[in-house]
C-alpha positions, 0 to 999 in steps of 0.5 A: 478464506473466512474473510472473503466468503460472505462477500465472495457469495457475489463477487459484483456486490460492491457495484450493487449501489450502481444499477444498469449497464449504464453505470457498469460501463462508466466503471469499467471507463473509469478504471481503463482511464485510471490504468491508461493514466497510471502506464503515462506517467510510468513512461519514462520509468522503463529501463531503456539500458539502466538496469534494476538489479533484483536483491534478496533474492537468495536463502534468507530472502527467500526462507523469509517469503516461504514463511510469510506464504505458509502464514498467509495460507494457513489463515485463509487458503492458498490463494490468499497466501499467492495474492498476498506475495504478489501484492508485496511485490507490486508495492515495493515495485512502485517504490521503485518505480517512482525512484526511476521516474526521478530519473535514478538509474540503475535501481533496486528490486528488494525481496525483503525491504525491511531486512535489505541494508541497500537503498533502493537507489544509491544517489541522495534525493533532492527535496522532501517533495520527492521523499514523500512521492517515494513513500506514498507511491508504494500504494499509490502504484498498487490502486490501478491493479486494485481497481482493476481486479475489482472491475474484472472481478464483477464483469466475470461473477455470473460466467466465472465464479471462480475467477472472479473470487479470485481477483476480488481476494486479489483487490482486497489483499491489496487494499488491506495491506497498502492500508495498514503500510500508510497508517501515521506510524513512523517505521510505516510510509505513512509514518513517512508522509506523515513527518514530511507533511507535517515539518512544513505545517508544525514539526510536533504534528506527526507524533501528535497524530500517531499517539492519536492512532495509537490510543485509537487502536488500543481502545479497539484492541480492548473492545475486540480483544484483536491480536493484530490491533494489539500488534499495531499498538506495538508498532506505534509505540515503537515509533514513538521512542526517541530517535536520530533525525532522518531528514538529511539537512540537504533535501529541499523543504516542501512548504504549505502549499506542496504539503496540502497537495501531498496530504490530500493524494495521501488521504485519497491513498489511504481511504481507496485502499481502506474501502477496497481492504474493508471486508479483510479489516473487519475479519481482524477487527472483530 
C-alpha cells in the first residue's frame, strides 16, 4: 500500500482545495448528477431477454486472474489486488455495455480479453463513430464509479477511516489503469481512438503521436530508472511494427467534425483518470 499511504493519512485531501460545506455539497451533487447521467444513457443497455453470455470464465481465465490477484497484492496488499479485479471487470463491462447500447444483442463478458479469439459481439459495426464509443467507453464507463469512490471516500474520512481508505484505493486503482489503457499505443483503446480520430484529419497522425509517446516515455524511463515505463516503451514500439489494416472497408468514416468531438471526450477521459490514478503513477514513475 506504499502508493496510498501518504494520501490515505487523509483520505478528504483531494477536496483540501474546496473549503466549506457549501462546496462539498456541490461535489456530492455533481457526482449524483454524474451517475444519475451515466444509468440514463445505459437504459436501454439492460438485457430485457438478449443475454450476456460470460466467457473465460474456466481454468485458464481464471489461473490467469489468480495471478494477476497475487502480483497486485504482493506489490501493495490484498485490498488492492481485489480493487484491481474489480476495476478490470467494470472496463471491460462498458465495452460491453456500449455494444448493447448500439442495440447488439446477445453479447459477451470476456474475463481475459487480451487472450479471448471471440468478439464482444459477432455482428460488424457500422461506422468508426461507434468503434470509437466501443473504445473509450471502456474508461468512460469506469469515471461514475471513480468519481463516486472518491465523493464516499471524503464524506467517511473522519467516522470511517478504514472504509474510506479503501474506496480512495478503489478510485485511484481506476483512474491509474483506465490511463494507462487510453495512452496513444496501438494494442491499447487509446491506440484505438487515436487511429480513428486520426484517419479523418491525416492518417499518418496516429503513429506520429505514438513515436511522440514513446520517446516521452523513454527519456522518463532514463531519468527514473522505472521498470513499468520501460515496459510502456515496449509496448509502443510494438505498436509501431508493421501490420495489416484493421479498419473494415464497410465501416462509415467519422469526418472532421465528429472526430473534434470524440478527441475532446477522449482528452476529458484521459486526463479524469490521469488526476484520479496520479498518486499510484507517481509511486511508478519514481
Amino acid at each position: 500500500m506504499a502508493p496510498f499511504r501518504r494520501a490515505c493519512q487523509n483520505p478528504a485531501c483531494f477536496v483540501q482545495v474546496l473549503p466549506g460545506v457549501v462546496s462539498m455539497v456541490l461535489l456530492v451533487l455533481s457526482v449524483l448528477l454524474l451517475c444519475v447521467a451515466m444509468a440514463f444513457a445505459l437504459r436501454g443497455a439492460a438485457p430485457n431477454g438478449s443475454p450476456i453470455i460470460f466467457t473465460g470464465f474456466d481454468g485458464i481465465g481464471v489461473l490467469l486472474g489468480f495471478v494477476a490477484f497475487v502480483t497486485a497484492a504482493a506489490a501493495h496488499g490484498t485490498s488492492f489486488g481485489l480493487w484491481l479485479l474489480a476495476a478490470l471487470m467494470l472496463h471491460e463491462a462498458g465495452h460491453v455495455l456500449a455494444y448493447r447500447m448500439l442495440g447488439h444483442a446477445p453479447t459477451r463478458f470476456r474475463l481475459v480479453p487480451l487472450l479471448s479469439r471471440l468478439p464482444i459481439s459477432d455482428r460488424p459495426l457500422k461506422s468508426e463513430g461507434e468503434a470509437f464509443f466501443v473504445a473509450l467507453m471502456g474508461a468512460g464507463f469506469s469515471l461514475a464509479p471513480m468519481a463516486l469512490a472518491f465523493v464516499l471516500s471524503s464524506m467517511l474520512a473522519a467516522t470511517e477511516p478504514a472504509l474510506a481508505t479503501q474506496l480512495q484505493t478503489f478510485a485511484v486503482t481506476i483512474g491509474a489503469l483506465n490511463f494507462v489503457n487510453l495512452l496513444p499505443f496501438p494494442l491499447l483503446d487509446g491506440g484505438r481512438c487515436a487511429r480513428i480520430a486520426a484517419r479523418s484529419f491525416w492518417p499518418a497522425l496516429a503513429p506520429a503521436m505514438t513515436a511522440f509517446m514513446v520517446a516521452a516515455f523513454f527519456a522518463a524511463a532514463l531519468r527514473t530508472q522505472s521498470p513499468v515505463l520501460l515496459v510502456l516503451v515496449g509496448l509502443g514500439l510494438s505498436g509501431l511494427l508493421p501490420r495489416k489494416a484493421d479498419r473494415p472497408q464497410e465501416l462509415a468514416p467519422l469526418g472532421p467534425s465528429g472526430a473534434l468531438t470524440a478527441l475532446a471526450a477522449y482528452v476529458f477521459t484521459l486526463a479524469a483518470h490521469f488526476s484520479a490514478g496520479w498518486l499510484l503513477l507517481e509511486y511508478y514513475l519514481q
